[in-house]
N, C-alpha and C positions, 0 to 999 in steps of 0.2 A: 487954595485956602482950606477946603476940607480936607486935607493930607495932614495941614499943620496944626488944624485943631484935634484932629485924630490923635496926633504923634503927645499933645499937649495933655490931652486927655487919659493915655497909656503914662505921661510920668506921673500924673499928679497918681492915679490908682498907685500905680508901682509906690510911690509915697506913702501916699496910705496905708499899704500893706507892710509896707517895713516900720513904719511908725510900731507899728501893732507889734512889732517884734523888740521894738524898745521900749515902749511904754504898753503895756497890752489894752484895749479897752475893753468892757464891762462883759459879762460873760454872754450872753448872745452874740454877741457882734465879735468877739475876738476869735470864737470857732468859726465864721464864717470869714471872716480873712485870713486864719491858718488853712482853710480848703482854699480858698480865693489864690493865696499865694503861692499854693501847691500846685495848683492847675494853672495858674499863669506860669511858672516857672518852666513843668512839664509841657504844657504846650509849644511856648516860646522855643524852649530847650529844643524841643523835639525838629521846629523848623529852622534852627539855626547851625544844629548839626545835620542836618537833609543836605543845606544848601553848603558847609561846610565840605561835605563829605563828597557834592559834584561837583567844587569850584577843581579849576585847574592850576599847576604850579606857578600858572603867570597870571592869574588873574586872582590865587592868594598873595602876592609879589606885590600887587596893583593898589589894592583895596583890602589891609587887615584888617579890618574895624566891620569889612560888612555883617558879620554873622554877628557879631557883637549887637551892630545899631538892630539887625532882624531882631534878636532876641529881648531885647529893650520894646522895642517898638511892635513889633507883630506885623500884619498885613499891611498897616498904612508905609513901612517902609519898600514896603513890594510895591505896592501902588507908586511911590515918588518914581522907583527904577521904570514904571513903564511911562513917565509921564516927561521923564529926561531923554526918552529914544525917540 
């Protein structure tokens, strides 16, 4: 139940943050979600090609979308994978 309210909580942000790219909000709050969105990106980015970069040719075969849902999601989709073994 905490993974899915994790997972829930990472879209609506990620929302948020895109919002802000099509409609911008007021100027305090719009430069703190252009850094907010930059570092979520870069973060996210960064563990989704890690894990990208050690899958093997049968297990990118298996599951295309992992590094994808990583990258959307962050740690709470690393948490589901140890909670399904």
């Amino acid at each position: 139940m905490f993974i899915l309210f994790g997972k829930i909580f990472y879209s609506i942000v990620w929302l948020f943050l895109f919002v802000n790219l099509i409609h911008p909000y007021p100027t305090p709050a719009n430069v703190v979600a252009y850094v907010g969105l930059l570092i979520f990106a870069l973060t996210h980015g960064l563990q989704a090609w890690i894990l990208y970069t050690t899958m093997t040719s049968q297990e990118k075969r298996e599951d295309k979308f992992k590094p994808l849902r990583l990258f959307i999601f962050g740690f709470f989709e690393s948490l589901s994978w140890k909670n399904k073994k």
